[in-house]
N, C-alpha and C positions, 0 to 999 in steps of 0.2 A: 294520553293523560289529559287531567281537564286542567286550563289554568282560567282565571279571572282574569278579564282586560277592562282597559278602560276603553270605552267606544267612543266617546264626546263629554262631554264636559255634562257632570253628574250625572252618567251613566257609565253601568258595568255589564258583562257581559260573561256568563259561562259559558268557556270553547274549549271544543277539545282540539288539541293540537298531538304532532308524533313526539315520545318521550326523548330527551335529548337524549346524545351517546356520547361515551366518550371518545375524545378525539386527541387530545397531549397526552402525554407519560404522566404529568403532574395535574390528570384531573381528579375528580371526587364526582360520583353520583350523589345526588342526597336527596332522602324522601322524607320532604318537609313532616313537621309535626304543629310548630308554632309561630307564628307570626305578629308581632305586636306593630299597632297603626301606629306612623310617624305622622308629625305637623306636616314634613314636606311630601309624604305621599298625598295630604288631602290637600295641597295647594296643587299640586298636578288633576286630583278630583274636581277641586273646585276653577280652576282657572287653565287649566292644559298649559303649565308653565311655571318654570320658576327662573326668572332671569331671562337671559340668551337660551336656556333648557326648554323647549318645546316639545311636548308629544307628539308624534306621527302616530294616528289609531290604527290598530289596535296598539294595545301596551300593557303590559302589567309595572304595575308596581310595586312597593314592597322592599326593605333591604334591613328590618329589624327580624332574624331566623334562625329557628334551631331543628334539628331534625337528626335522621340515623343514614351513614351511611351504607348502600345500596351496590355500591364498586367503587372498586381504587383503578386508576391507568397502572401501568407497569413501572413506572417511576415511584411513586407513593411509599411512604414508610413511616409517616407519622401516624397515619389514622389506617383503620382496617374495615372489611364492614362487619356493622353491625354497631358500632362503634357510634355512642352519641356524642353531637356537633355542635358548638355554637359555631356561626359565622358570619365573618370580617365582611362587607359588601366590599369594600376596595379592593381591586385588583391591581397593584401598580405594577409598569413595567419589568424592577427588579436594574437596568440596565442606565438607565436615565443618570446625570448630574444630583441629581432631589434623591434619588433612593441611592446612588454609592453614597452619600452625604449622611447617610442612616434616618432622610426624609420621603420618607416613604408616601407618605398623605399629600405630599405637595408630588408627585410624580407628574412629570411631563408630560406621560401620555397616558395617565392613572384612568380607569375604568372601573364605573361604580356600577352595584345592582341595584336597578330600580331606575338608571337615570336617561334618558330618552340619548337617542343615538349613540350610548354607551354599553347597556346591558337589559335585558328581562329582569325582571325584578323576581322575588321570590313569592307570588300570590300563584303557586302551582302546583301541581304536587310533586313535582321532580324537579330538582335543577343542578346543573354541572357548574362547580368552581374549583379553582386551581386550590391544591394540596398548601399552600402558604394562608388560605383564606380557613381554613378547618379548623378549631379547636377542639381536639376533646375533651368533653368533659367530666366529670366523677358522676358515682353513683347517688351520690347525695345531692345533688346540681341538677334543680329540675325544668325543662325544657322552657317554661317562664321564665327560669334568671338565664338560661342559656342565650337566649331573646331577647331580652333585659341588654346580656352585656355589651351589645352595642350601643346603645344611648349611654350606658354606664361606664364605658372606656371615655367617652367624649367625658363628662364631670370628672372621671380622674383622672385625665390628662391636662385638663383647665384647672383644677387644682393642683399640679404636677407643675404648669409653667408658671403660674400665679405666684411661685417661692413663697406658700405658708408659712406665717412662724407661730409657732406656739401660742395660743391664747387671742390669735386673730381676730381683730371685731369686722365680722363678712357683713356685705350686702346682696342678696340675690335677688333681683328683678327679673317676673317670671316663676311662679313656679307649677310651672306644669314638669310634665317627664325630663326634659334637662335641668330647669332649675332645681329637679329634684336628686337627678342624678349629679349635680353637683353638690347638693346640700350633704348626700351620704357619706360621701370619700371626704369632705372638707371635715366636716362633725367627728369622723373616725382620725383624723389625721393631725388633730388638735387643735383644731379653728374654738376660739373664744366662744361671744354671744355672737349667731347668724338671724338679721332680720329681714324678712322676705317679703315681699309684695307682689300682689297679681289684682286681678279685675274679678277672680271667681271666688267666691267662700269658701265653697267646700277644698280648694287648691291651699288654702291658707291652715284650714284645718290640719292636711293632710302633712304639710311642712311642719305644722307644734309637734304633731304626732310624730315625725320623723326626727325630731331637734330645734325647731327653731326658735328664739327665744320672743316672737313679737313676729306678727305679721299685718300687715295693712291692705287695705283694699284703695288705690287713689282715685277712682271715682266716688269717694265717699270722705275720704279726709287728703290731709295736706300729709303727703309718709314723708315729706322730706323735711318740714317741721318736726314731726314728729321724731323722727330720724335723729335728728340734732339735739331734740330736746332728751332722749334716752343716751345719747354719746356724741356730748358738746362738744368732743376732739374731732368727730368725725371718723370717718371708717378707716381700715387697712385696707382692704380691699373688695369693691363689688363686682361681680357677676352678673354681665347683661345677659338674661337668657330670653327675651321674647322679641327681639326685634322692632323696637318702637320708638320712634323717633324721641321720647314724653321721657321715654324709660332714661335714654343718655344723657339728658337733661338733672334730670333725677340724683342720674350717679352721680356725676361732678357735683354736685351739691352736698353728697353726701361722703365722697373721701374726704381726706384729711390732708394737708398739705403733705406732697410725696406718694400721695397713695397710689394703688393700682386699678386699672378700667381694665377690665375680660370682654371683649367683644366675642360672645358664643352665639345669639339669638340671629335668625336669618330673616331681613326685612321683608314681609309677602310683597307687598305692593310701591317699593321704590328703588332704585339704584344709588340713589346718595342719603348721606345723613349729612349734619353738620353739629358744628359744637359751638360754645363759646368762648371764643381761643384768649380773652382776657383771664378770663377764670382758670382756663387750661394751662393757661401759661403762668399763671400768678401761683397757682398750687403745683407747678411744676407735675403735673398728671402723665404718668405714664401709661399708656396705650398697648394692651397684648390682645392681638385678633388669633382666634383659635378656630384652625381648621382641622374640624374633625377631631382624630385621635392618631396619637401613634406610638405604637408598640407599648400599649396600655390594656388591648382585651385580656392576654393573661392576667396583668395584672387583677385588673378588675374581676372575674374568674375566681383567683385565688382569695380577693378580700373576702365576696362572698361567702366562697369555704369554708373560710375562718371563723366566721360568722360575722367579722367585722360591724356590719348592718344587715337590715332586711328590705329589700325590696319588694315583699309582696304590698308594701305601701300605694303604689304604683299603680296592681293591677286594680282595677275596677268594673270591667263590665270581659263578658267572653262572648263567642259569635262563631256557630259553625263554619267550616269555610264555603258554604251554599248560599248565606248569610253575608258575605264581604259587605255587599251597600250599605246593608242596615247600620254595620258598624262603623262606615266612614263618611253617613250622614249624621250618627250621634258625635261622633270625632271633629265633623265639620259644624255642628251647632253648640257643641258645649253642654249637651242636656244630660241631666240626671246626675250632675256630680263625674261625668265622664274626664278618666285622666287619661290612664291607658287601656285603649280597646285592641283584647288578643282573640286572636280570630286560630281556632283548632282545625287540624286535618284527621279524619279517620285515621284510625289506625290499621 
């Protein structure tokens, strides 16, 4: 089978490598169909790293996936083939303190796709994951939102721990693909007026068109001014979704005495942030960091269905899978109004 690797830092590489086999009771074949680019795949593009997370080349990455499967091990009973999938990157042990605890995302010895000395990523055209990582999903469920519902479990699960009430006044800093997948479930879930800020236009556009009531760009005005001057009370709660040091700054300024900080956004290029624990402490600021999702992709899944919202807001540009680089150099520059680049497999 072919898959894409990374070979060195902005460079890919088509290889063919042997098609994986099943090897548990509780595997799944799966023959990719759609892959959507994530921020932390093109920080492994651009940097061979995120964190203590280092590449060893070759490596594919990839862990936003939908496809059909191809075989079941002998254990399997959820899914059949033929059978279309979204799926879960996490693999957690199942066995661990974190997953008996019904924490599954925090697993001890959790194993993701896509992350260096953990797993292959899904830029292949086959790949084997455990029968707990498989969602089927309906005939109206198309292999875009299937792909979709990983970034989208993460917004409804940050909405999920946030404790919403009714009529919420949100902040979302960031709104690329999480800021946005959080802007949908919050909007369907009864969040008030949400006002979102980013560094790109067209990202700001994309959040009115999705609900937001006001968007700002802060290389160009004060949002946190402005912020105050639209809701002199200050916020219920903001969503950090881009990781930037300017953005935490931001939010505290912009809750309201009591309010809530979502720490979702993953910082590319530091190991610490700080705050200003005066402020922190005088507004009594409570602090929710969110890892991941958990036991959210159904959910999310089903909102879809429903119609709840539509994520085709999201997609923006498409890229054979011959094509990978092109797409996670528009991914890694920002051009053309790029939100999400989804990268297709023959059929």
């Amino acid at each position: 089978m072919k898959v894409m690797s990374l070979t060195g830092i902005r460079q890919m590489e088509m290889m063919e490598v042997p098609t994986p086999k099943l090897v548990n009771d509780d595997d799944v074949l799966i023959k990719m169909r759609t892959i959507g680019v994530c921020g932390s795949d093109v920080h492994y593009y651009e940097t061979g790293r995120i964190g203590t997370q280092v590449v060893d080349y070759p490596f594919a990455v990839g862990h936003e996936g939908a496809g059909v499967v191809e075989a079941v091990g002998s254990g399997v009973n959820n899914v059949k083939t033929g059978d279309r999938v979204a799926i879960e990157p996490a693999m957690p042990c199942g066995d661990c303190d974190q997953c008996k605890a019904g924490r599954p995302h925090t697993c001890r010895s959790l194993r993701f796709l896509g992350c260096p000395k953990q797993a292959e990523g899904c830029l292949s055209e086959y790949i084997v994951m455990p029968e707990s990582s498989c969602f089927k999903v309906t005939n109206k469920t198309t292999f875009d939102e299937a792909a979709l519902s990983e970034p989208l479990s993460i917004g409804v699960y940050a909405v999920k721990q946030s404790i919403l009430i009714q009529g919420a006044k949100v902040g979302i800093l960031g709104s690329g693909c999480i800021g946005l997948s959080v802007l949908l479930p919050a909007k369907a879930q009864g969040a008030g007026k949400i006002y979102v800020t980013d560094k790109i236009d067209s990202r700001l556009d994309l959040a009115k068109e999705a609900g937001s009531v006001w968007g700002g760009n802060p290389d160009r005005e004060d949002v946190v001014d402005k912020v105050k001057e639209l809701e002199p009370g200050g916020l219920d709660v903001v969503f950090e979704c881009c990781g930037e040091q300017e953005a935490l700054d931001q939010a505290i300024e912009m809750l309201k005495p009591g309010g809530k900080l979502m720490l979702i956004g993953i910082p590319p290029a530091t190991d610490r942030v700080t705050f200003l624990i005066d402020k922190l402490r005088h507004k009594e600021i409570c602090i929710q960091n969110v890892r991941r999702q958990c036991n959210c992709v159904q959910l999310a899944l089903d909102m879809m269905d429903r119609g709840d919202f539509d994520v085709s807001v999201m997609v923006t540009h498409r890229f054979p899978f011959a094509q990978t680089q092109e797409a996670f150099n528009l991914a890694a520059t920002y051009e053309d109004g790029v939100l999400k680049a989804m990268i297709d497999f023959p059929e």
